[in-house]
N, C-alpha and C positions, 0 to 999 in steps of 0.2 A: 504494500500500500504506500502510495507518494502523495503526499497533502503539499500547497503551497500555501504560504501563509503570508499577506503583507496588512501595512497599518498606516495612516496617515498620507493616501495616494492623492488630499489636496492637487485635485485635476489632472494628474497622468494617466489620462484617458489611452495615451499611445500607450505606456507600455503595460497597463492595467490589462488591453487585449491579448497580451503575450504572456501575462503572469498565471496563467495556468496551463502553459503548454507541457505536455509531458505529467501531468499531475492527473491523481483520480478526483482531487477535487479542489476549489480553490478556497480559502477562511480567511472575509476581510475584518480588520478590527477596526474600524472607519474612519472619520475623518476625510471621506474622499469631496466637502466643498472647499476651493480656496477662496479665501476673501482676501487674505495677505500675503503675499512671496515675501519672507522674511530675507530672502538672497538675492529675490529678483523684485525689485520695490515698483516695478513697473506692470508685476502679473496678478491679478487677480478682482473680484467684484469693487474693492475698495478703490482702488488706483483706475477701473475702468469709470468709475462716477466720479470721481473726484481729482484724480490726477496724481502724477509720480511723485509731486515736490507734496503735497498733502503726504502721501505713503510714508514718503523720506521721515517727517517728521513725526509722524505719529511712532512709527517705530520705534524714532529716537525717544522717546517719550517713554515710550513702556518699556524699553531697553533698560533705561534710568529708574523705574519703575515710577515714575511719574502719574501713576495712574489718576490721579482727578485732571491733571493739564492733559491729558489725553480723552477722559470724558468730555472736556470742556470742549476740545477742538471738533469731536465729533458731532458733539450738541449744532455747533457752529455752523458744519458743513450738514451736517442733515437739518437743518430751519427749512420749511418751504419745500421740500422733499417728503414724498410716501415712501416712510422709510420701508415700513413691509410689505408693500407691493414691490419698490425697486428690488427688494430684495430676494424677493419671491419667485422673480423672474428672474432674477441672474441664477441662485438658484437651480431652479427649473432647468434653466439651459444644461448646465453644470450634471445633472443629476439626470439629464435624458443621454448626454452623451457616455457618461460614466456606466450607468447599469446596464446600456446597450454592450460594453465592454468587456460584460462579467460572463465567464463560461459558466458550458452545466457539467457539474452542478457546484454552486458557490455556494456556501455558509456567511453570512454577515450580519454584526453587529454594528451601533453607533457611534461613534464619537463624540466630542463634547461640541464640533463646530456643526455637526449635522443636524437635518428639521426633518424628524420621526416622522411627524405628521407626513411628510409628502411622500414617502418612501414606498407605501402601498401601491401607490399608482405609479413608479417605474420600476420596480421588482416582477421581472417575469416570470413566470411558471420554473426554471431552473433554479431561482437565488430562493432560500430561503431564510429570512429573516428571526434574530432570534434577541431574545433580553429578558433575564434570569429565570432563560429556558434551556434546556438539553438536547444533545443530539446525537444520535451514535452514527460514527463515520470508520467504517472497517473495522469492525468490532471495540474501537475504542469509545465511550463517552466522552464527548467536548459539552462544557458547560461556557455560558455566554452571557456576559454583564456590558451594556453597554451604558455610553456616556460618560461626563467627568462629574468632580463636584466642584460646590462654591468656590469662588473664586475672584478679585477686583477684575477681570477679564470680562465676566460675566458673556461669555458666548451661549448658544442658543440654548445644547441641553447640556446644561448641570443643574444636577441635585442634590437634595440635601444625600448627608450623610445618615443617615435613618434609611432613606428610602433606597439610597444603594446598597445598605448593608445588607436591607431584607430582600434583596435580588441575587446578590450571593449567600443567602443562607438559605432562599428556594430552590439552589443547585443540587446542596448535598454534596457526596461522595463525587468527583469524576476523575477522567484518565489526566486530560485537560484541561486546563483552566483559562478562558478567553477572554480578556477583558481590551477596554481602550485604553484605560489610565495603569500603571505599575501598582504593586503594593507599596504600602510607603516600607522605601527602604531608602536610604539615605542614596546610597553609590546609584540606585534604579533611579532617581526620580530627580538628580541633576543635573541641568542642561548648562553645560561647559561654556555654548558661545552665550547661551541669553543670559547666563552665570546669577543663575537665579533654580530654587529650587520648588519643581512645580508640584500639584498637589495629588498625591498615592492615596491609596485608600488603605485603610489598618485592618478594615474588614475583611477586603482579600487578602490580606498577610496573616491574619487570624486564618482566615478558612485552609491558606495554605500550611500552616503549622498545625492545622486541628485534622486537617483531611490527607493530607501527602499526598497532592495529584504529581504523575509522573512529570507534568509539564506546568508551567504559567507563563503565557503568549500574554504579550502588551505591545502597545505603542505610545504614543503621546509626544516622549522626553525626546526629540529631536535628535540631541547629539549629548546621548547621555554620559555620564560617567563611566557607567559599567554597562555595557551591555549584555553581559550574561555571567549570574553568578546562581549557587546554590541556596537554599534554606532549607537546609536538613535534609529531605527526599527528593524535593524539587528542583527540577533545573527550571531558573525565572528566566527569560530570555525577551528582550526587548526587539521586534521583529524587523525594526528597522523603518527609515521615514520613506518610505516607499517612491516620496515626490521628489525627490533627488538621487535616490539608490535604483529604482526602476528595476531591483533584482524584489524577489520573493526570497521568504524564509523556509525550509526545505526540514518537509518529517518524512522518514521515511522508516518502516516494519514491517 
């Protein structure tokens, strides 16, 4: 059995369509709208409404972690703007080309930048979507937590901590453990260039010291610390930013 596995494909629609060549199935951990090219300040929904030197600076902003002079400038540039219609449709676009991208049969969870609601309607009969639900894929259980939590970012889906905790404790036992955000572990959940450390969840680092799944798949942390270490029985592995790696993460048994 050969699973591919990516995370955070923020618009690589090109090589989303390759990332399950040669695989019996494909497990995305999501994140696949971009609003911001943290590398390329010119790619995404934000810089296509507002422009590259707006990009520039808003990044610089949350870089520094400036987050109210970042609220403030957004306030600014969204006056006079439907913010959720523009957005709805950028979007839209975003998420008709991505799913058309996805082979059969794909496994996929959320991320914290994706909008749940719209997902029904471009998920075709191959993708099946899953959050703090289960699925057995060649006789292994994968279990499946989407989304991130709170956070000054405040992108689309995060939740509280309650409501994620009780989506991973409706998993139970699995082989698998699939999330979008890491456990909080210190080395998992630091991004080296935004040099700031984002936010893991304890409930899945609980479930993985309470349960010992053979695996814990994440993504999130861009250019983490560590991208793969152990916790007792687990290998935690960080799947990697798909929108600049363009490779998948490779299981094979």
């Amino acid at each position: 059995m050969r699973v591919h596995v990516v995370s955070d494909v923020h618009g690589n629609a090109r090589d989303l369509a390759r990332a399950g060549d040669g695989a019996d199935a494909l497990v995305c951990l999501g994140d696949l709208v971009l609003f911001l090219d943290y590398a390329d300040h010119s790619r995404g929904i934000f810089p296509d409404l507002f422009g590259t030197e707006n990009a520039d600076l808003i990044v610089e902003l949350r870089t520094a972690r400036r987050f109210e002079e970042a609220r403030e400038l957004g306030r600014r540039l969204w006056a006079g703007v439907d913010r959720e219609a523009a957005t709805e449709k950028a979007v839209r676009a975003q998420y008709a080309e991505l799913f058309a991208a996805f082979p059969t049969p794909t496994y996929a969870t959320y991320g914290n930048v994706d909008m749940p609601t719209l997902w029904s309607e471009y998920a075709g009969p191959g993708t099946t979507v899953l959050d703090g639900e289960r699925v057995e894929i060649g006789g292994r259980v994968f279990g499946f937590v989407g989304g991130g939590l709170r956070t000054p970012m405040r992108t689309p889906y995060e939740i509280d901590d309650e409501e994620y905790a009780a989506k991973v404790e409706a998993l139970g036992e699995v082989d698998v453990l699939c999330s979008h955000i890491p456990p909080e572990v210190p080395e998992l959940v630091y991004d080296t260039v935004a040099r700031r450390f984002e936010r893991g969840s304890r409930a899945l680092l609980a479930a993985i010291r309470r349960t010992r799944p053979r695996y814990a798949l994440f993504g999130h942390v861009h250019q983490p610390q560590v991208r793969r270490m152990r916790v007792g029985a687990t290998e935690c592995v960080n799947v990697g930013h798909f929108a600049s790696s363009g490779r998948p993460w490779v299981m094979e048994w």
